[in-house]
ZAKEFI-250978 format. One line per 3 residues: their letters; for each residue y, z negated, x negated of N, C-alpha, C. Coordinates in steps of 0.05 Angstrom, whole numbers. Example, Ala and Ser with C-alpha at 12.3 -4.5 7.8 and 13.67 -1.06 7.14 Angstrom:
2
as	-114 -156 -264 -90 -156 -246 -66 -156 -264; -45 -142 -257 -21 -143 -273 1 -157 -258
END
This chain:
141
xxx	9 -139 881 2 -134 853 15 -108 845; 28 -103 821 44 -82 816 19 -67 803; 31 -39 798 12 -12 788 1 -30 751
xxx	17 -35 739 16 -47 718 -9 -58 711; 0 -84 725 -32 -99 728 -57 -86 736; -53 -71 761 -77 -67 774 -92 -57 745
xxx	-85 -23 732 -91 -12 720 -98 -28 691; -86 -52 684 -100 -73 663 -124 -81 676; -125 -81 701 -149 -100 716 -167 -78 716
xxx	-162 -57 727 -188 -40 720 -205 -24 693; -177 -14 684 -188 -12 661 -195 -28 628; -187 -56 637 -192 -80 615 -190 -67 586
xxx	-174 -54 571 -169 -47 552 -178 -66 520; -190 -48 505 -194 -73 487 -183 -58 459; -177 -75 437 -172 -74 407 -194 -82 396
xxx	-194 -49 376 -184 -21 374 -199 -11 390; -178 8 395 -198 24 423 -218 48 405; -228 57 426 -259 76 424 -240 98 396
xxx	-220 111 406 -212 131 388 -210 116 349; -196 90 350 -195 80 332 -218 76 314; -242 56 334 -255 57 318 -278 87 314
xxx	-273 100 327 -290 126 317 -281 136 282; -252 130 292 -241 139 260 -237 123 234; -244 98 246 -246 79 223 -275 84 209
xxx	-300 86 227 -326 89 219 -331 116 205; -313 135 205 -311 151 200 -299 160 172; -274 148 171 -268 138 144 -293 126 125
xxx	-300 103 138 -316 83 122 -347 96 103; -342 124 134 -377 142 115 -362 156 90; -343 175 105 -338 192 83 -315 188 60
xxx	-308 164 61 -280 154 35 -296 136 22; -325 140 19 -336 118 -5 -331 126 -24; -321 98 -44 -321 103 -77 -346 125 -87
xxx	-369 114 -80 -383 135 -101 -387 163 -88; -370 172 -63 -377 200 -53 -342 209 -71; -329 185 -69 -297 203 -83 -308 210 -116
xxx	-330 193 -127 -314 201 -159 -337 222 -168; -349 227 -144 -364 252 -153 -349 281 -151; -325 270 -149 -305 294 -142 -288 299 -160
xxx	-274 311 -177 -244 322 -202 -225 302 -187; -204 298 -197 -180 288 -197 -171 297 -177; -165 321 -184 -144 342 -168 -157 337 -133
xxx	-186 343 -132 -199 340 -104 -196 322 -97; -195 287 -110 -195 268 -99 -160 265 -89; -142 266 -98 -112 277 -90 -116 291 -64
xxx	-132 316 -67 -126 334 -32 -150 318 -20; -160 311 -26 -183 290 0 -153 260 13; -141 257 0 -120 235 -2 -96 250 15
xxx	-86 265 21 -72 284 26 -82 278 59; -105 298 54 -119 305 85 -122 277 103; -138 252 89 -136 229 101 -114 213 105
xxx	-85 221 82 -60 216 95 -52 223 124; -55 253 128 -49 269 146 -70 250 180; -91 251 175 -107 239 186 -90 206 198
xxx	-85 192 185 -81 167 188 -47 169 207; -31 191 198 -6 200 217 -10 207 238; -24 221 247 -36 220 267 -49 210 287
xxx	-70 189 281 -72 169 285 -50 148 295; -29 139 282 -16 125 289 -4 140 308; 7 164 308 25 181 326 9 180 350
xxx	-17 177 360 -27 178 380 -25 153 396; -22 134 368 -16 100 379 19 95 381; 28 110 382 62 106 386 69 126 420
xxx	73 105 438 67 118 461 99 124 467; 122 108 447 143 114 466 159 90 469; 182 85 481 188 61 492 189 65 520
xxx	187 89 537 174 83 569 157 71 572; 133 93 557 107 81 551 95 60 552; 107 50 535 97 23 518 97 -2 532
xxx	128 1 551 127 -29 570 113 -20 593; 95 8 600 79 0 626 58 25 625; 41 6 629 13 7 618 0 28 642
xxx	8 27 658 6 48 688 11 77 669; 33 78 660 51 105 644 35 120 633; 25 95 615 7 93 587 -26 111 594
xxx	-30 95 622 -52 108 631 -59 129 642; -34 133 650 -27 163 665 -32 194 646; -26 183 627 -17 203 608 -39 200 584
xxx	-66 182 593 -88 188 577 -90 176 554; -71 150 550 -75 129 533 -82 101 543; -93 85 516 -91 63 542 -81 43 553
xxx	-82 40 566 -60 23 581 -52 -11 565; -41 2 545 -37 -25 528 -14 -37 535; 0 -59 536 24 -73 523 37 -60 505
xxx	57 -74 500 70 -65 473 74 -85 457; 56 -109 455 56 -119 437 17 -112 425; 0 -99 436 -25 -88 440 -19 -55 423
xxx	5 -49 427 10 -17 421 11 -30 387; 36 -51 388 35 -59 360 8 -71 344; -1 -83 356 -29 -97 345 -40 -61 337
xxx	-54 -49 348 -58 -27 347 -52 -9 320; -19 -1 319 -15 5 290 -17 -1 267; -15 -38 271 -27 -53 243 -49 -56 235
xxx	-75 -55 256 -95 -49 251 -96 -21 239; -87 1 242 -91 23 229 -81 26 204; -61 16 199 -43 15 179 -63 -5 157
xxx	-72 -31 166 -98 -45 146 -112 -25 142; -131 -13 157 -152 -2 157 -144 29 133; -125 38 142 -116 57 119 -103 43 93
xxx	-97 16 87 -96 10 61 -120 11 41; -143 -5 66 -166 -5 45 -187 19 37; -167 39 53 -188 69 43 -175 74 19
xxx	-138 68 25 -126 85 2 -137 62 -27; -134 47 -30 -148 28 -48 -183 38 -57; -194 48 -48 -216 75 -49 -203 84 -68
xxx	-186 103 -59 -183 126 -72 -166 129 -97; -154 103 -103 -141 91 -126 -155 80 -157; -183 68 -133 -209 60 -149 -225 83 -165
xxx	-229 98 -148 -241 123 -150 -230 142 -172; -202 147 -173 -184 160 -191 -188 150 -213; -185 125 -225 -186 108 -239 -214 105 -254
xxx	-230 112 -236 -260 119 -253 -266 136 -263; -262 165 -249 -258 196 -254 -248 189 -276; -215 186 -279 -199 186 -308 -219 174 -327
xxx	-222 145 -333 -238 133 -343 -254 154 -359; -273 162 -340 -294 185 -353 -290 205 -361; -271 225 -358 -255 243 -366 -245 236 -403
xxx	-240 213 -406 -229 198 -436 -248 201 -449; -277 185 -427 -300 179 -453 -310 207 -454; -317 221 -440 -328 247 -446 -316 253 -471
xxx	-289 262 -469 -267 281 -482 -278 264 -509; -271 230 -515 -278 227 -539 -305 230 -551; -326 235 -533 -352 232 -540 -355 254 -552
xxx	-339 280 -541 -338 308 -548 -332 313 -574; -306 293 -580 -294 304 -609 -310 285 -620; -319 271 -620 -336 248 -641 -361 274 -648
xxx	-372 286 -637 -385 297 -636 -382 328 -657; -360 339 -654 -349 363 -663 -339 349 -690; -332 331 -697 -319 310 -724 -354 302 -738
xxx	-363 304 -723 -393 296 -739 -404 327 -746; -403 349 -735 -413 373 -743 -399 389 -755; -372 376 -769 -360 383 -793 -382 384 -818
xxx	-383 402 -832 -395 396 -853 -378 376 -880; -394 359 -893 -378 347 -903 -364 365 -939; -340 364 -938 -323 377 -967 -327 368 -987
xxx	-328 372 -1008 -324 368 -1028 -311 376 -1046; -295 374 -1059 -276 388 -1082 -270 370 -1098; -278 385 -1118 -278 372 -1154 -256 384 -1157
xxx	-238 373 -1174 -215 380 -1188 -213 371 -1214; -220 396 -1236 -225 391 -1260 -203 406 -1286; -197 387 -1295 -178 405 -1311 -185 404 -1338
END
């Protein structure tokens, strides 16, 4: 039995692994719609930013290499897990889903903020247009 196997056989690797889903559940607390639109524009952008940054990383931890990748011994050696490389790929597309439907969050979210930002602003001038006093001018010749 080659190193390869053995180390599939012991360590039975599964999709997504432990690191993944720590960071998916993680996402899922803190990228809720109603925790983003309690936030400005501008904040919801650098929260978008940081969880970009977040999700590169992520994948960068799931890109082992092309040594790597065809042997899972390598993989293990070096503190990843001992995936395939069609397992490495499964792997990034799950992350890659999983980061669409945050960014879709945060698209939602923007989109509400703005929203309310309009009605405010018009509610404001409706408001300032009503506490006009009303004019009057006679023009008598």
């Amino acid at each position: 039995m080659n190193a390869d196997a053995v180390v599939r056989e012991q360590e039975n690797p599964e999709l997504p692994s432990e690191a993944m889903e720590r960071k998916f559940s993680f996402w899922d607390r803190e990228y809720t719609v109603e925790a983003l639109t309690d936030l400005t524009g501008s904040q919801i952008r650098s929260k978008q930013v940081e969880f970009e940054g977040e999700v590169e990383q992520l994948l960068a931890d799931h890109r082992p290499g092309q040594i790597v990748a065809n042997r899972p011994a390598l993989s293990y050696l070096n503190g990843k897990p001992p995936y395939t490389e069609e397992e490495w790929r499964k792997a990034r597309e799950s992350i890659q889903n999983e980061a669409e439907k945050i960014r879709l969050r945060f698209d939602r979210a923007e989109g509400i903020v703005r929203t309310e930002g309009k009605g405010r602003y018009r509610s404001f001038a409706r408001k300032c247009i009503a506490a006009l006093p009303d004019i009057n001018i006679n023009i008598s010749t």
